[in-house]
C-alpha positions as CSV (number, residue, x, y, z in Angstrom):
1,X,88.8,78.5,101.3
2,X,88.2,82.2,101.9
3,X,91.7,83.2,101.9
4,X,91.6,81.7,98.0
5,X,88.4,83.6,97.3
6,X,90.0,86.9,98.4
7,X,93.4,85.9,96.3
8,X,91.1,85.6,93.1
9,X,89.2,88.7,93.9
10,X,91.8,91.0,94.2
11,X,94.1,89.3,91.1
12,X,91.0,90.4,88.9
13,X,91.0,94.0,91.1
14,X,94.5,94.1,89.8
15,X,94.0,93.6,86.2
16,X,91.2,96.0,86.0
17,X,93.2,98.2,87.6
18,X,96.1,98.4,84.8
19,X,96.8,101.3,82.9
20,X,96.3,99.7,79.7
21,X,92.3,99.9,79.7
22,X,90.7,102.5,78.4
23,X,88.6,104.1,81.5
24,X,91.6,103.2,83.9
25,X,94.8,104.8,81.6
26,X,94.6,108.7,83.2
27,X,94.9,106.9,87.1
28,X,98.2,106.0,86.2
29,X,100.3,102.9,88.3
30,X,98.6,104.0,91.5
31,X,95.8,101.8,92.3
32,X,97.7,98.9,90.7
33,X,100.5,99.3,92.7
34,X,98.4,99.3,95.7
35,X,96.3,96.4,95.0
36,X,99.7,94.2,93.8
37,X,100.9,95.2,97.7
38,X,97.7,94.2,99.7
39,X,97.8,91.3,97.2
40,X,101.5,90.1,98.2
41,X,100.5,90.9,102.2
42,X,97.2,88.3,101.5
43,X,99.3,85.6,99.9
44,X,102.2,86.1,102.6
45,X,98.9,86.0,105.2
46,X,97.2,82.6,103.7
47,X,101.0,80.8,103.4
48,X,101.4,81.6,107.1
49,X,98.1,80.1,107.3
50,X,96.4,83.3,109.3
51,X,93.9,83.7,106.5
């Protein structure tokens, strides 16, 4: 359960975090790219059932 919570928290992190808003387009693929990793290492976490 909190291993799904934390997999829809940080998809919506992830879409905020895209260049094509408005307030986020000068950060460039930075924090995106970040959050897309940590996202893969939580989903690679919760399949080995850790989280």
């Amino acid at each position: 359960m909190l291993g799904t919570i934390l997999i829809i928290i940080l998809i919506l992190m992830l879409v905020g975090a895209l260049p094509s808003w408005g307030y986020s387009r000068a950060w460039g693929y930075g924090p995106s790219g970040g959050l897309g990793l940590i996202l893969i290492i939580l989903i690679i976490l919760v399949l080995l059932g850790r989280v």
